[in-house]
N, C-alpha and C positions, 0 to 999 in steps of 0.2 A: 295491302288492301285498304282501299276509303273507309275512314269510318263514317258508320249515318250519323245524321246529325237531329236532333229532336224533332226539329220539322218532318224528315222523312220517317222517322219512326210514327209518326202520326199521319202520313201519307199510308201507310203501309196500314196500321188500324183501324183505317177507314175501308181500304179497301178490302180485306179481310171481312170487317164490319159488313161491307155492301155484298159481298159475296151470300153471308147467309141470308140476308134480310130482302135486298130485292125479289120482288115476284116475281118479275118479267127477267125470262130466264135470258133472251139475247139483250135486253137492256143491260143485264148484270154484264155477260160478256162484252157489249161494247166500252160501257163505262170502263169495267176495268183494265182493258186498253187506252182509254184514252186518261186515267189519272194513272197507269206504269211508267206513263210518259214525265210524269213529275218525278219519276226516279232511274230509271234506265232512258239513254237516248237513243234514240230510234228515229228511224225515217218514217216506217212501213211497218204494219204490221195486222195477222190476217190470224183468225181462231179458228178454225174446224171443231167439228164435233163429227164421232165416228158415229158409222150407220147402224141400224139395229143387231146386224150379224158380225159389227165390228171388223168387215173387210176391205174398206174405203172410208173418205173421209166425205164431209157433206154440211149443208147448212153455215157457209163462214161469216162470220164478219169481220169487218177488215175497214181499215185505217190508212188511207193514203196506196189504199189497191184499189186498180179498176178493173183488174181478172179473177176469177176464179181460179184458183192454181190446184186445185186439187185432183183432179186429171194429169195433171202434169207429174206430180207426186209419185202418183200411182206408179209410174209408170218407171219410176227410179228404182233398180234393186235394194241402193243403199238403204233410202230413206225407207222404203216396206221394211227391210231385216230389221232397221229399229224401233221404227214405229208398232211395228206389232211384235216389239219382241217379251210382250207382256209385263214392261215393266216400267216404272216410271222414273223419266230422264231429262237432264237439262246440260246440256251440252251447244259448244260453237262449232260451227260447219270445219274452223280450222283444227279443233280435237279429232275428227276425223279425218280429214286429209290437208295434208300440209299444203299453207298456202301458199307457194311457187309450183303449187301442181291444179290447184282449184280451176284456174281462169279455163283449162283444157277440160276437165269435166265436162257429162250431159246435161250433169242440173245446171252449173254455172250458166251454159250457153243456152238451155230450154227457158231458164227461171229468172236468172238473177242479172244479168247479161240486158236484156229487153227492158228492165224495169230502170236500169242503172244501181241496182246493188252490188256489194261486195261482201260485204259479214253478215252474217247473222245469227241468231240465239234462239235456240230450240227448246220447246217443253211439253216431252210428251208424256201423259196424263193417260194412266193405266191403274186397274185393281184386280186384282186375282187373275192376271194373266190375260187380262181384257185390254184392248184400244179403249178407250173415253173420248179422245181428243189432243191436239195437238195447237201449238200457240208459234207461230214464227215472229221472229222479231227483225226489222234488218236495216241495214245501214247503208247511204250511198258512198258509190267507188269516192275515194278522196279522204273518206273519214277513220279512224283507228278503229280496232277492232273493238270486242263487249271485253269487259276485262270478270273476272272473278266475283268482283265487287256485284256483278249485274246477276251471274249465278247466284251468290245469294241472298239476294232480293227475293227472284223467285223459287229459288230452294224455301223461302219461310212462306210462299205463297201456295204449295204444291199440294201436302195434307188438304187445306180448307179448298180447296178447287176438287180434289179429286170426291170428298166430302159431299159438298155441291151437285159436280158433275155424275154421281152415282145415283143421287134422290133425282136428280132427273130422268135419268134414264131408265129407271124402275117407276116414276110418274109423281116424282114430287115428294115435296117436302110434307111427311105425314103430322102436320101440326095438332093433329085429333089425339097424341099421344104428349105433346106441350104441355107444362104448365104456363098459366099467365103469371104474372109477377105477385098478384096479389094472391093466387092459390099457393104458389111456392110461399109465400112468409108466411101463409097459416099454415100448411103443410109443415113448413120446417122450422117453426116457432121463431123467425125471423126478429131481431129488435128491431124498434125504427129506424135506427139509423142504419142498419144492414138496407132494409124496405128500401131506404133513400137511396143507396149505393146501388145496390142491386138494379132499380130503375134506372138510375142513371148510364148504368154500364149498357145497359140493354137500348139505350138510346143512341148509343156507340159513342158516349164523351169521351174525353181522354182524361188520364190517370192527374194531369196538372190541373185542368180546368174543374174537377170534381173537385180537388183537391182547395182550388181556390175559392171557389163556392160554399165548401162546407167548412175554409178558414180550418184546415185540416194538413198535418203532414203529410208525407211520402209515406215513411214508415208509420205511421198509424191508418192512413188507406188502404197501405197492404196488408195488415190485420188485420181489419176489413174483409176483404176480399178474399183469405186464406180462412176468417170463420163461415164467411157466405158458402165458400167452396167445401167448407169440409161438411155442415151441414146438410147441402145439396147431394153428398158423396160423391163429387166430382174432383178433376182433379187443374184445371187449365179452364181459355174463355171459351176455346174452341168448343168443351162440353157444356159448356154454359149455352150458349149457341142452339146445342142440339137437345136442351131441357128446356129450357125458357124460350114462351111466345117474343116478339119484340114486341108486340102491342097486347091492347088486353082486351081485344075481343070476345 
């Protein structure tokens, strides 16, 4: 498997980063399709969100579609037994069926066939046995398949989406339970130079450029950020995220 490389580990923090912080809930979905594209390659690729009773899919956007395929979906046994099998999954269309048997399939010939695809990379987005959503990813006939490396990409993006996709669907992100950055370091006796870090992180910088900025190590940044977290009683950024306002309204 690839290793990432600093750059994409900072493609990947950003978008994590934009997942919680965007308002504009299909702004967030489109971006984060279009900067996946800096690390998985893809031709196409199309996000659904499931409907209020979680029985269909609805609302996509989509990146190099010019149909709505969600109808079509529907209408696949396959894909319904997965998609609502209440759980969340990332999987290639060849994990399921081997590829010298795909091209005969209905999806092949309904879906993929028409658009000029061949592979593609699934990720569906479920909690407590609910649909959420689902994210296809795909490639034209000609190209190699997603290899492993592309799973976990979005295996580290799955939590913070499903995170996301839940405050949505219950009506958003209750920020009235937030603290701002400056309530959090009086609340939690914060030093200044936490205050500094702490804001910074919440501006979604990355670990070097804070780093360079405050003429600071690695390992003295992450003492830092393991006193800010243990303060906060948190344990990770993703809870950071879901305590701290990003701004200080």
């Amino acid at each position: 498997m690839k290793t990432l490389e600093t750059n994409d580990w900072m493609v990947l923090n950003t978008i994590i980063y934009k997942i919680y912080t965007m308002e504009n809930f299909d702004e967030m979905r489109r971006e984060l399709l279009e900067q996946l594209k800096l690390l998985v390659n893809f031709d196409s690729a199309d996000f659904y969100l499931a409907s209020a009773n979680g029985k269909k899919l609805e609302h996509p956007v989509m990146v190099n579609c010019e149909t709505n395929l969600s109808g079509e979906y529907e209408k696949l046994d396959q894909e319904r037994k997965i998609m609502y099998s209440g759980k969340t999954l990332i999987y290639r269309d060849t994990d399921i069926v081997p590829d010298e048997e795909r091209t005969g399939k209905e999806y092949y010939q309904k879906i993929f066939k028409p658009n000029n695809w061949h592979y593609s990379l699934q990720m569906v987005i479920a909690k407590e046995k609910k649909l959420l959503g689902v994210i296809h990813l795909y490639r034209t006939i000609g190209k190699e398949n997603f290899q492993y490396n592309d799973i976990f990409i979005l295996d580290m993006l799955k939590d913070h989406l499903t995170y996301r996709m839940d405050k949505h669907k219950v009506g958003g992100f209750d920020d009235q339970k937030k603290l701002t950055v400056t309530e959090a370091v009086e609340r939690y006796s914060l030093t200044k130079r936490e205050h500094t870090i702490l804001r910074m992180l919440m501006q979604g910088l990355e670990s070097t450029l804070i780093c360079e900025q405050l003429s600071i190590s690695a390992n003295t940044l992450k003492k830092h950020i393991l006193n800010i977290y243990r303060k906060l009683g948190i344990k990770n950024r993703v809870q950071l995220f879901k305590k701290i306002k990003e701004r200080e309204e």
